[in-house]
Structure formats: C-alpha cells, structure tokens
Backbone bond lengths (Angstrom), bond angles and torsions (degrees), N, CA, C in turn:
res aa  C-N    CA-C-N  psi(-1)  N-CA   C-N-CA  omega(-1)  CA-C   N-CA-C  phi
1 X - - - 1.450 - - 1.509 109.62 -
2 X 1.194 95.16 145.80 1.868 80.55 179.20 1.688 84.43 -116.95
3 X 1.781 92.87 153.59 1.107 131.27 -160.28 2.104 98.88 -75.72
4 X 1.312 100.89 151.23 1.668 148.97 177.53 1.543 126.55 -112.67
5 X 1.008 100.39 142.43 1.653 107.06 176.84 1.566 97.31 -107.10
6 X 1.084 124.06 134.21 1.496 120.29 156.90 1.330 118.77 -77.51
7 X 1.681 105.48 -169.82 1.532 102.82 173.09 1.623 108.41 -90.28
8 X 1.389 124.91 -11.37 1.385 130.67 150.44 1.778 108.11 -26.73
9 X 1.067 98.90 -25.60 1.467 90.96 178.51 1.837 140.65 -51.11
10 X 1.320 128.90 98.96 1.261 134.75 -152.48 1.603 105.99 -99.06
11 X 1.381 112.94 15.39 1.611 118.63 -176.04 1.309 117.91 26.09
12 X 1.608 102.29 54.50 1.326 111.28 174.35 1.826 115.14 -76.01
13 X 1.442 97.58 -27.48 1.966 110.98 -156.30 1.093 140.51 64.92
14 X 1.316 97.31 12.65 1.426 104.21 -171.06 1.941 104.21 -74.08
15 X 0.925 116.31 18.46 1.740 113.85 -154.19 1.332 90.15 -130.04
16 X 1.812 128.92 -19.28 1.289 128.80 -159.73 1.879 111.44 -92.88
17 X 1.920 91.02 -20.01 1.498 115.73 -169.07 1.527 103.39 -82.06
18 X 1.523 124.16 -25.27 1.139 130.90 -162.91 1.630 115.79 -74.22
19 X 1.478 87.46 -56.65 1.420 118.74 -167.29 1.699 119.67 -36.72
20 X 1.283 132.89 116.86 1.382 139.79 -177.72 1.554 121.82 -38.25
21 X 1.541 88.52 -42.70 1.506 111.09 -141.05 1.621 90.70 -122.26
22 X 1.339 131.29 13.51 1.757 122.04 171.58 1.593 106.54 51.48
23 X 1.463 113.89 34.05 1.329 109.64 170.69 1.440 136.34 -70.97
24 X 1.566 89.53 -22.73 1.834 99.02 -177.75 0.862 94.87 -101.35
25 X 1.416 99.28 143.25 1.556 114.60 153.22 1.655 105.24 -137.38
26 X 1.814 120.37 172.44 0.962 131.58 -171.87 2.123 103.00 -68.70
27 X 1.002 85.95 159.22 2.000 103.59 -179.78 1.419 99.47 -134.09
28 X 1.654 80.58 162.29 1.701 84.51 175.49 2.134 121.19 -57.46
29 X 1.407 82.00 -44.79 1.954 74.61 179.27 1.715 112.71 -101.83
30 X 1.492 102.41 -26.97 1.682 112.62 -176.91 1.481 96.61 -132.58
31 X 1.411 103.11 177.53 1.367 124.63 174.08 1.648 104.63 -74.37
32 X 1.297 107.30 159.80 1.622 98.71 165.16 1.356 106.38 -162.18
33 X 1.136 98.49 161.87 1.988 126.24 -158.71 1.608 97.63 -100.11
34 X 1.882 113.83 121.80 1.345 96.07 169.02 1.418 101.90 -96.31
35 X 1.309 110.27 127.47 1.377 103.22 177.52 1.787 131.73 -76.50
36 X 1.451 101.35 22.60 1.123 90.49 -176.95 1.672 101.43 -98.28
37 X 1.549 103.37 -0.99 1.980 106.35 175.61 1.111 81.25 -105.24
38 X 1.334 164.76 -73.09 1.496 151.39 -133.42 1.603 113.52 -28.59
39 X 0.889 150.02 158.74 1.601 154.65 172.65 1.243 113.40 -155.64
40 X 1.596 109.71 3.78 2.004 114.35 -171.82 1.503 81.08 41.01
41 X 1.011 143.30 79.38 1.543 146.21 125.40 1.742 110.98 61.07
42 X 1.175 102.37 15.49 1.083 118.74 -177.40 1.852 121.16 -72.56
43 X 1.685 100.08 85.36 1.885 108.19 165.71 1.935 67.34 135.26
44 X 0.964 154.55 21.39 1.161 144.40 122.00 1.321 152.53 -132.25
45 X 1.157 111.89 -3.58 1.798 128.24 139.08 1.548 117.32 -143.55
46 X 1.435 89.20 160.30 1.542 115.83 170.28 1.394 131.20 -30.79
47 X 1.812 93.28 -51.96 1.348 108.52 165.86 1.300 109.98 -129.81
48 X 1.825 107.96 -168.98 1.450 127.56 -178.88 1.623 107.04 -76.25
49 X 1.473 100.94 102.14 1.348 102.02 -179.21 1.820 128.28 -54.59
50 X 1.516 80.53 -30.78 1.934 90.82 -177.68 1.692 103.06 -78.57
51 X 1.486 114.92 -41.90 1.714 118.69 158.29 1.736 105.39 -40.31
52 X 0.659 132.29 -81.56 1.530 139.34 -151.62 1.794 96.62 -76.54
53 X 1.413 135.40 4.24 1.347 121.04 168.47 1.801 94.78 -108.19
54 X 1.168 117.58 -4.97 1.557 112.03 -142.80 1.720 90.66 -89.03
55 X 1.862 117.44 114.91 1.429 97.64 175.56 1.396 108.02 -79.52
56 X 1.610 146.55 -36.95 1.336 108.21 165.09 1.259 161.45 -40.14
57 X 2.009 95.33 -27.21 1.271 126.34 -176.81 1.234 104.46 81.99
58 X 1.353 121.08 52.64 1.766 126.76 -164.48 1.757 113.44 -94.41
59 X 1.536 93.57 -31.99 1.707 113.89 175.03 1.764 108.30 -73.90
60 X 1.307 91.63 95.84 1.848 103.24 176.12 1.339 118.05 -118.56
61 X 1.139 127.09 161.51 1.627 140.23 154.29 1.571 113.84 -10.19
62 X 0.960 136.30 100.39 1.597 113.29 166.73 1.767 106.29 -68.92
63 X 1.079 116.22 153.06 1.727 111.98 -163.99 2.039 73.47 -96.62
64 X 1.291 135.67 -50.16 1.148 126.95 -145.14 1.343 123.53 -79.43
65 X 1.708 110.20 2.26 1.259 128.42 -152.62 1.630 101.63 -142.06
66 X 1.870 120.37 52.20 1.520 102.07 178.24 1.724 94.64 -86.82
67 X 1.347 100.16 154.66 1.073 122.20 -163.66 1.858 113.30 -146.81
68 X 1.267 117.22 119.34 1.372 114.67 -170.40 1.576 123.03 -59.47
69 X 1.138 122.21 -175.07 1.499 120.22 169.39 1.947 101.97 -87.41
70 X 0.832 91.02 -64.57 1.679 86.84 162.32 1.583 105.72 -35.66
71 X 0.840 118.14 -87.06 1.578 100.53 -158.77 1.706 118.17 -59.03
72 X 1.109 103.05 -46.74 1.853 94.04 162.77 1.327 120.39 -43.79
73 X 1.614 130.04 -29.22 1.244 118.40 -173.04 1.381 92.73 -97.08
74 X 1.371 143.36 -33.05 1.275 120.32 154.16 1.632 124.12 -20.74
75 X 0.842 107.06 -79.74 1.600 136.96 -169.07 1.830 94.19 -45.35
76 X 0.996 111.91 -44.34 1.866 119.62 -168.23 1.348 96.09 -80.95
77 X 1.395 118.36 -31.69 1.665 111.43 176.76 1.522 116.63 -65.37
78 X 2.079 104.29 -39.61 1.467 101.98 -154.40 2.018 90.68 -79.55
79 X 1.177 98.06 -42.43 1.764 108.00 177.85 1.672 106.67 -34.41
80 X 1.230 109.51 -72.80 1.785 117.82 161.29 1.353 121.92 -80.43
81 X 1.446 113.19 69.01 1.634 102.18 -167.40 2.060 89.73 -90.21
82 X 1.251 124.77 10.90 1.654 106.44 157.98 1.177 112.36 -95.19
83 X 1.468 131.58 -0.34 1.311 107.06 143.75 1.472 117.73 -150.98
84 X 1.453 94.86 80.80 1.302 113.84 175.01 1.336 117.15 -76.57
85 X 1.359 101.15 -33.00 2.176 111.73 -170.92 1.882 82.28 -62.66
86 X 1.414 120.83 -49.98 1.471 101.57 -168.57 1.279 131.93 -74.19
87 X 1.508 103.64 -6.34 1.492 89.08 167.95 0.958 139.69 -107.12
88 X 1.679 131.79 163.04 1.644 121.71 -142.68 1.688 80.24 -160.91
89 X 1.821 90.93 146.50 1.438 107.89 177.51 1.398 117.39 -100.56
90 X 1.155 127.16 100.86 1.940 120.74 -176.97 1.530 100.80 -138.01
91 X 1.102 131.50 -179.53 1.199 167.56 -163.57 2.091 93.66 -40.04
92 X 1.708 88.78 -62.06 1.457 96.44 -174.57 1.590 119.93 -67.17
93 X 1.561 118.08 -22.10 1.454 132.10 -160.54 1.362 95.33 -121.17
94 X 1.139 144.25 9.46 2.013 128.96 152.46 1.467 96.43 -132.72
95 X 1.472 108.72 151.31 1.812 112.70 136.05 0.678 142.73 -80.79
96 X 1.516 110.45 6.62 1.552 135.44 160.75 1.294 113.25 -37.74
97 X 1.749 99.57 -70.56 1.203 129.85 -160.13 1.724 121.58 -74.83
98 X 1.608 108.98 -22.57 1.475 148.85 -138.28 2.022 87.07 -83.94
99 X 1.574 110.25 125.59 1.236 87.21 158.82 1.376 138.09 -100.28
C-alpha cells in the first residue's frame, strides 16, 4: 500500500525530511504523499520512515492503494535509477521482509 497522511495531521514536517523519494510535500490543510514516488521505503529501510518520525502517527496505509513489494521496489529503482545496481531488498530494506 502506499502510504497517506491523515487528518491527524499537525503540519509539523517532520515526515517530509525523512522521506527517500521527496514524496511529501505541504497541502492546503495537511501534508500529502504523492503516491506515485511513495515505495513505503521500500530498498531502503525496514520501515516507513515518514510513519516512524510522525508524532501523531498521521502517515497510514492508504486502504485504496495496496501495492506489492515488487512493485514498490520497482518504482524506488526507476525514481533512483543512479543507484539502482545498489539497491537490494532484505530484512533491513522492506517491511515486507522485517520481523
């Protein structure tokens, strides 16, 4: 799934600094995720980096947008295609994989 801002949202930014892929940006009332860069952090951490900075916990699941591990790490390769040869999906680089 690629990731959402709720209305929990307190336009702090702390979720915009994290992000791999420059997905967030500011909105009119909250921040918001374009999901066509989103990758849930997928080929460089474990978890959702903008999840795990967010103090409301505003960065959630979009229900409308599940999306495989395969294809997120697609997407993170073509986004960073200079260093695509380096990135690799294991334990440390999906939450797929994450126990």
């Amino acid at each position: 799934m690629a990731t959402m801002i709720s209305e929990d949202c307190i336009m702090c930014g702390a979720c915009e600094a994290e992000c791999p892929n420059q997905a967030i940006s500011v909105g009119e009332d909250l921040f918001i995720i374009d999901p066509k860069l989103c990758t849930e952090c997928v080929g460089f951490d474990s978890e959702q980096m903008c999840a795990a900075a967010c103090p409301p916990e505003a960065c959630i699941p979009d229900p409308e947008r599940v999306e495989s591990e395969e294809l997120l790490f697609e997407r993170a390769k073509k986004i960073h295609a200079d260093e695509a040869d380096s990135l690799e999906l294991s334990d440390a680089t999906s939450h797929f994989r994450a126990a």
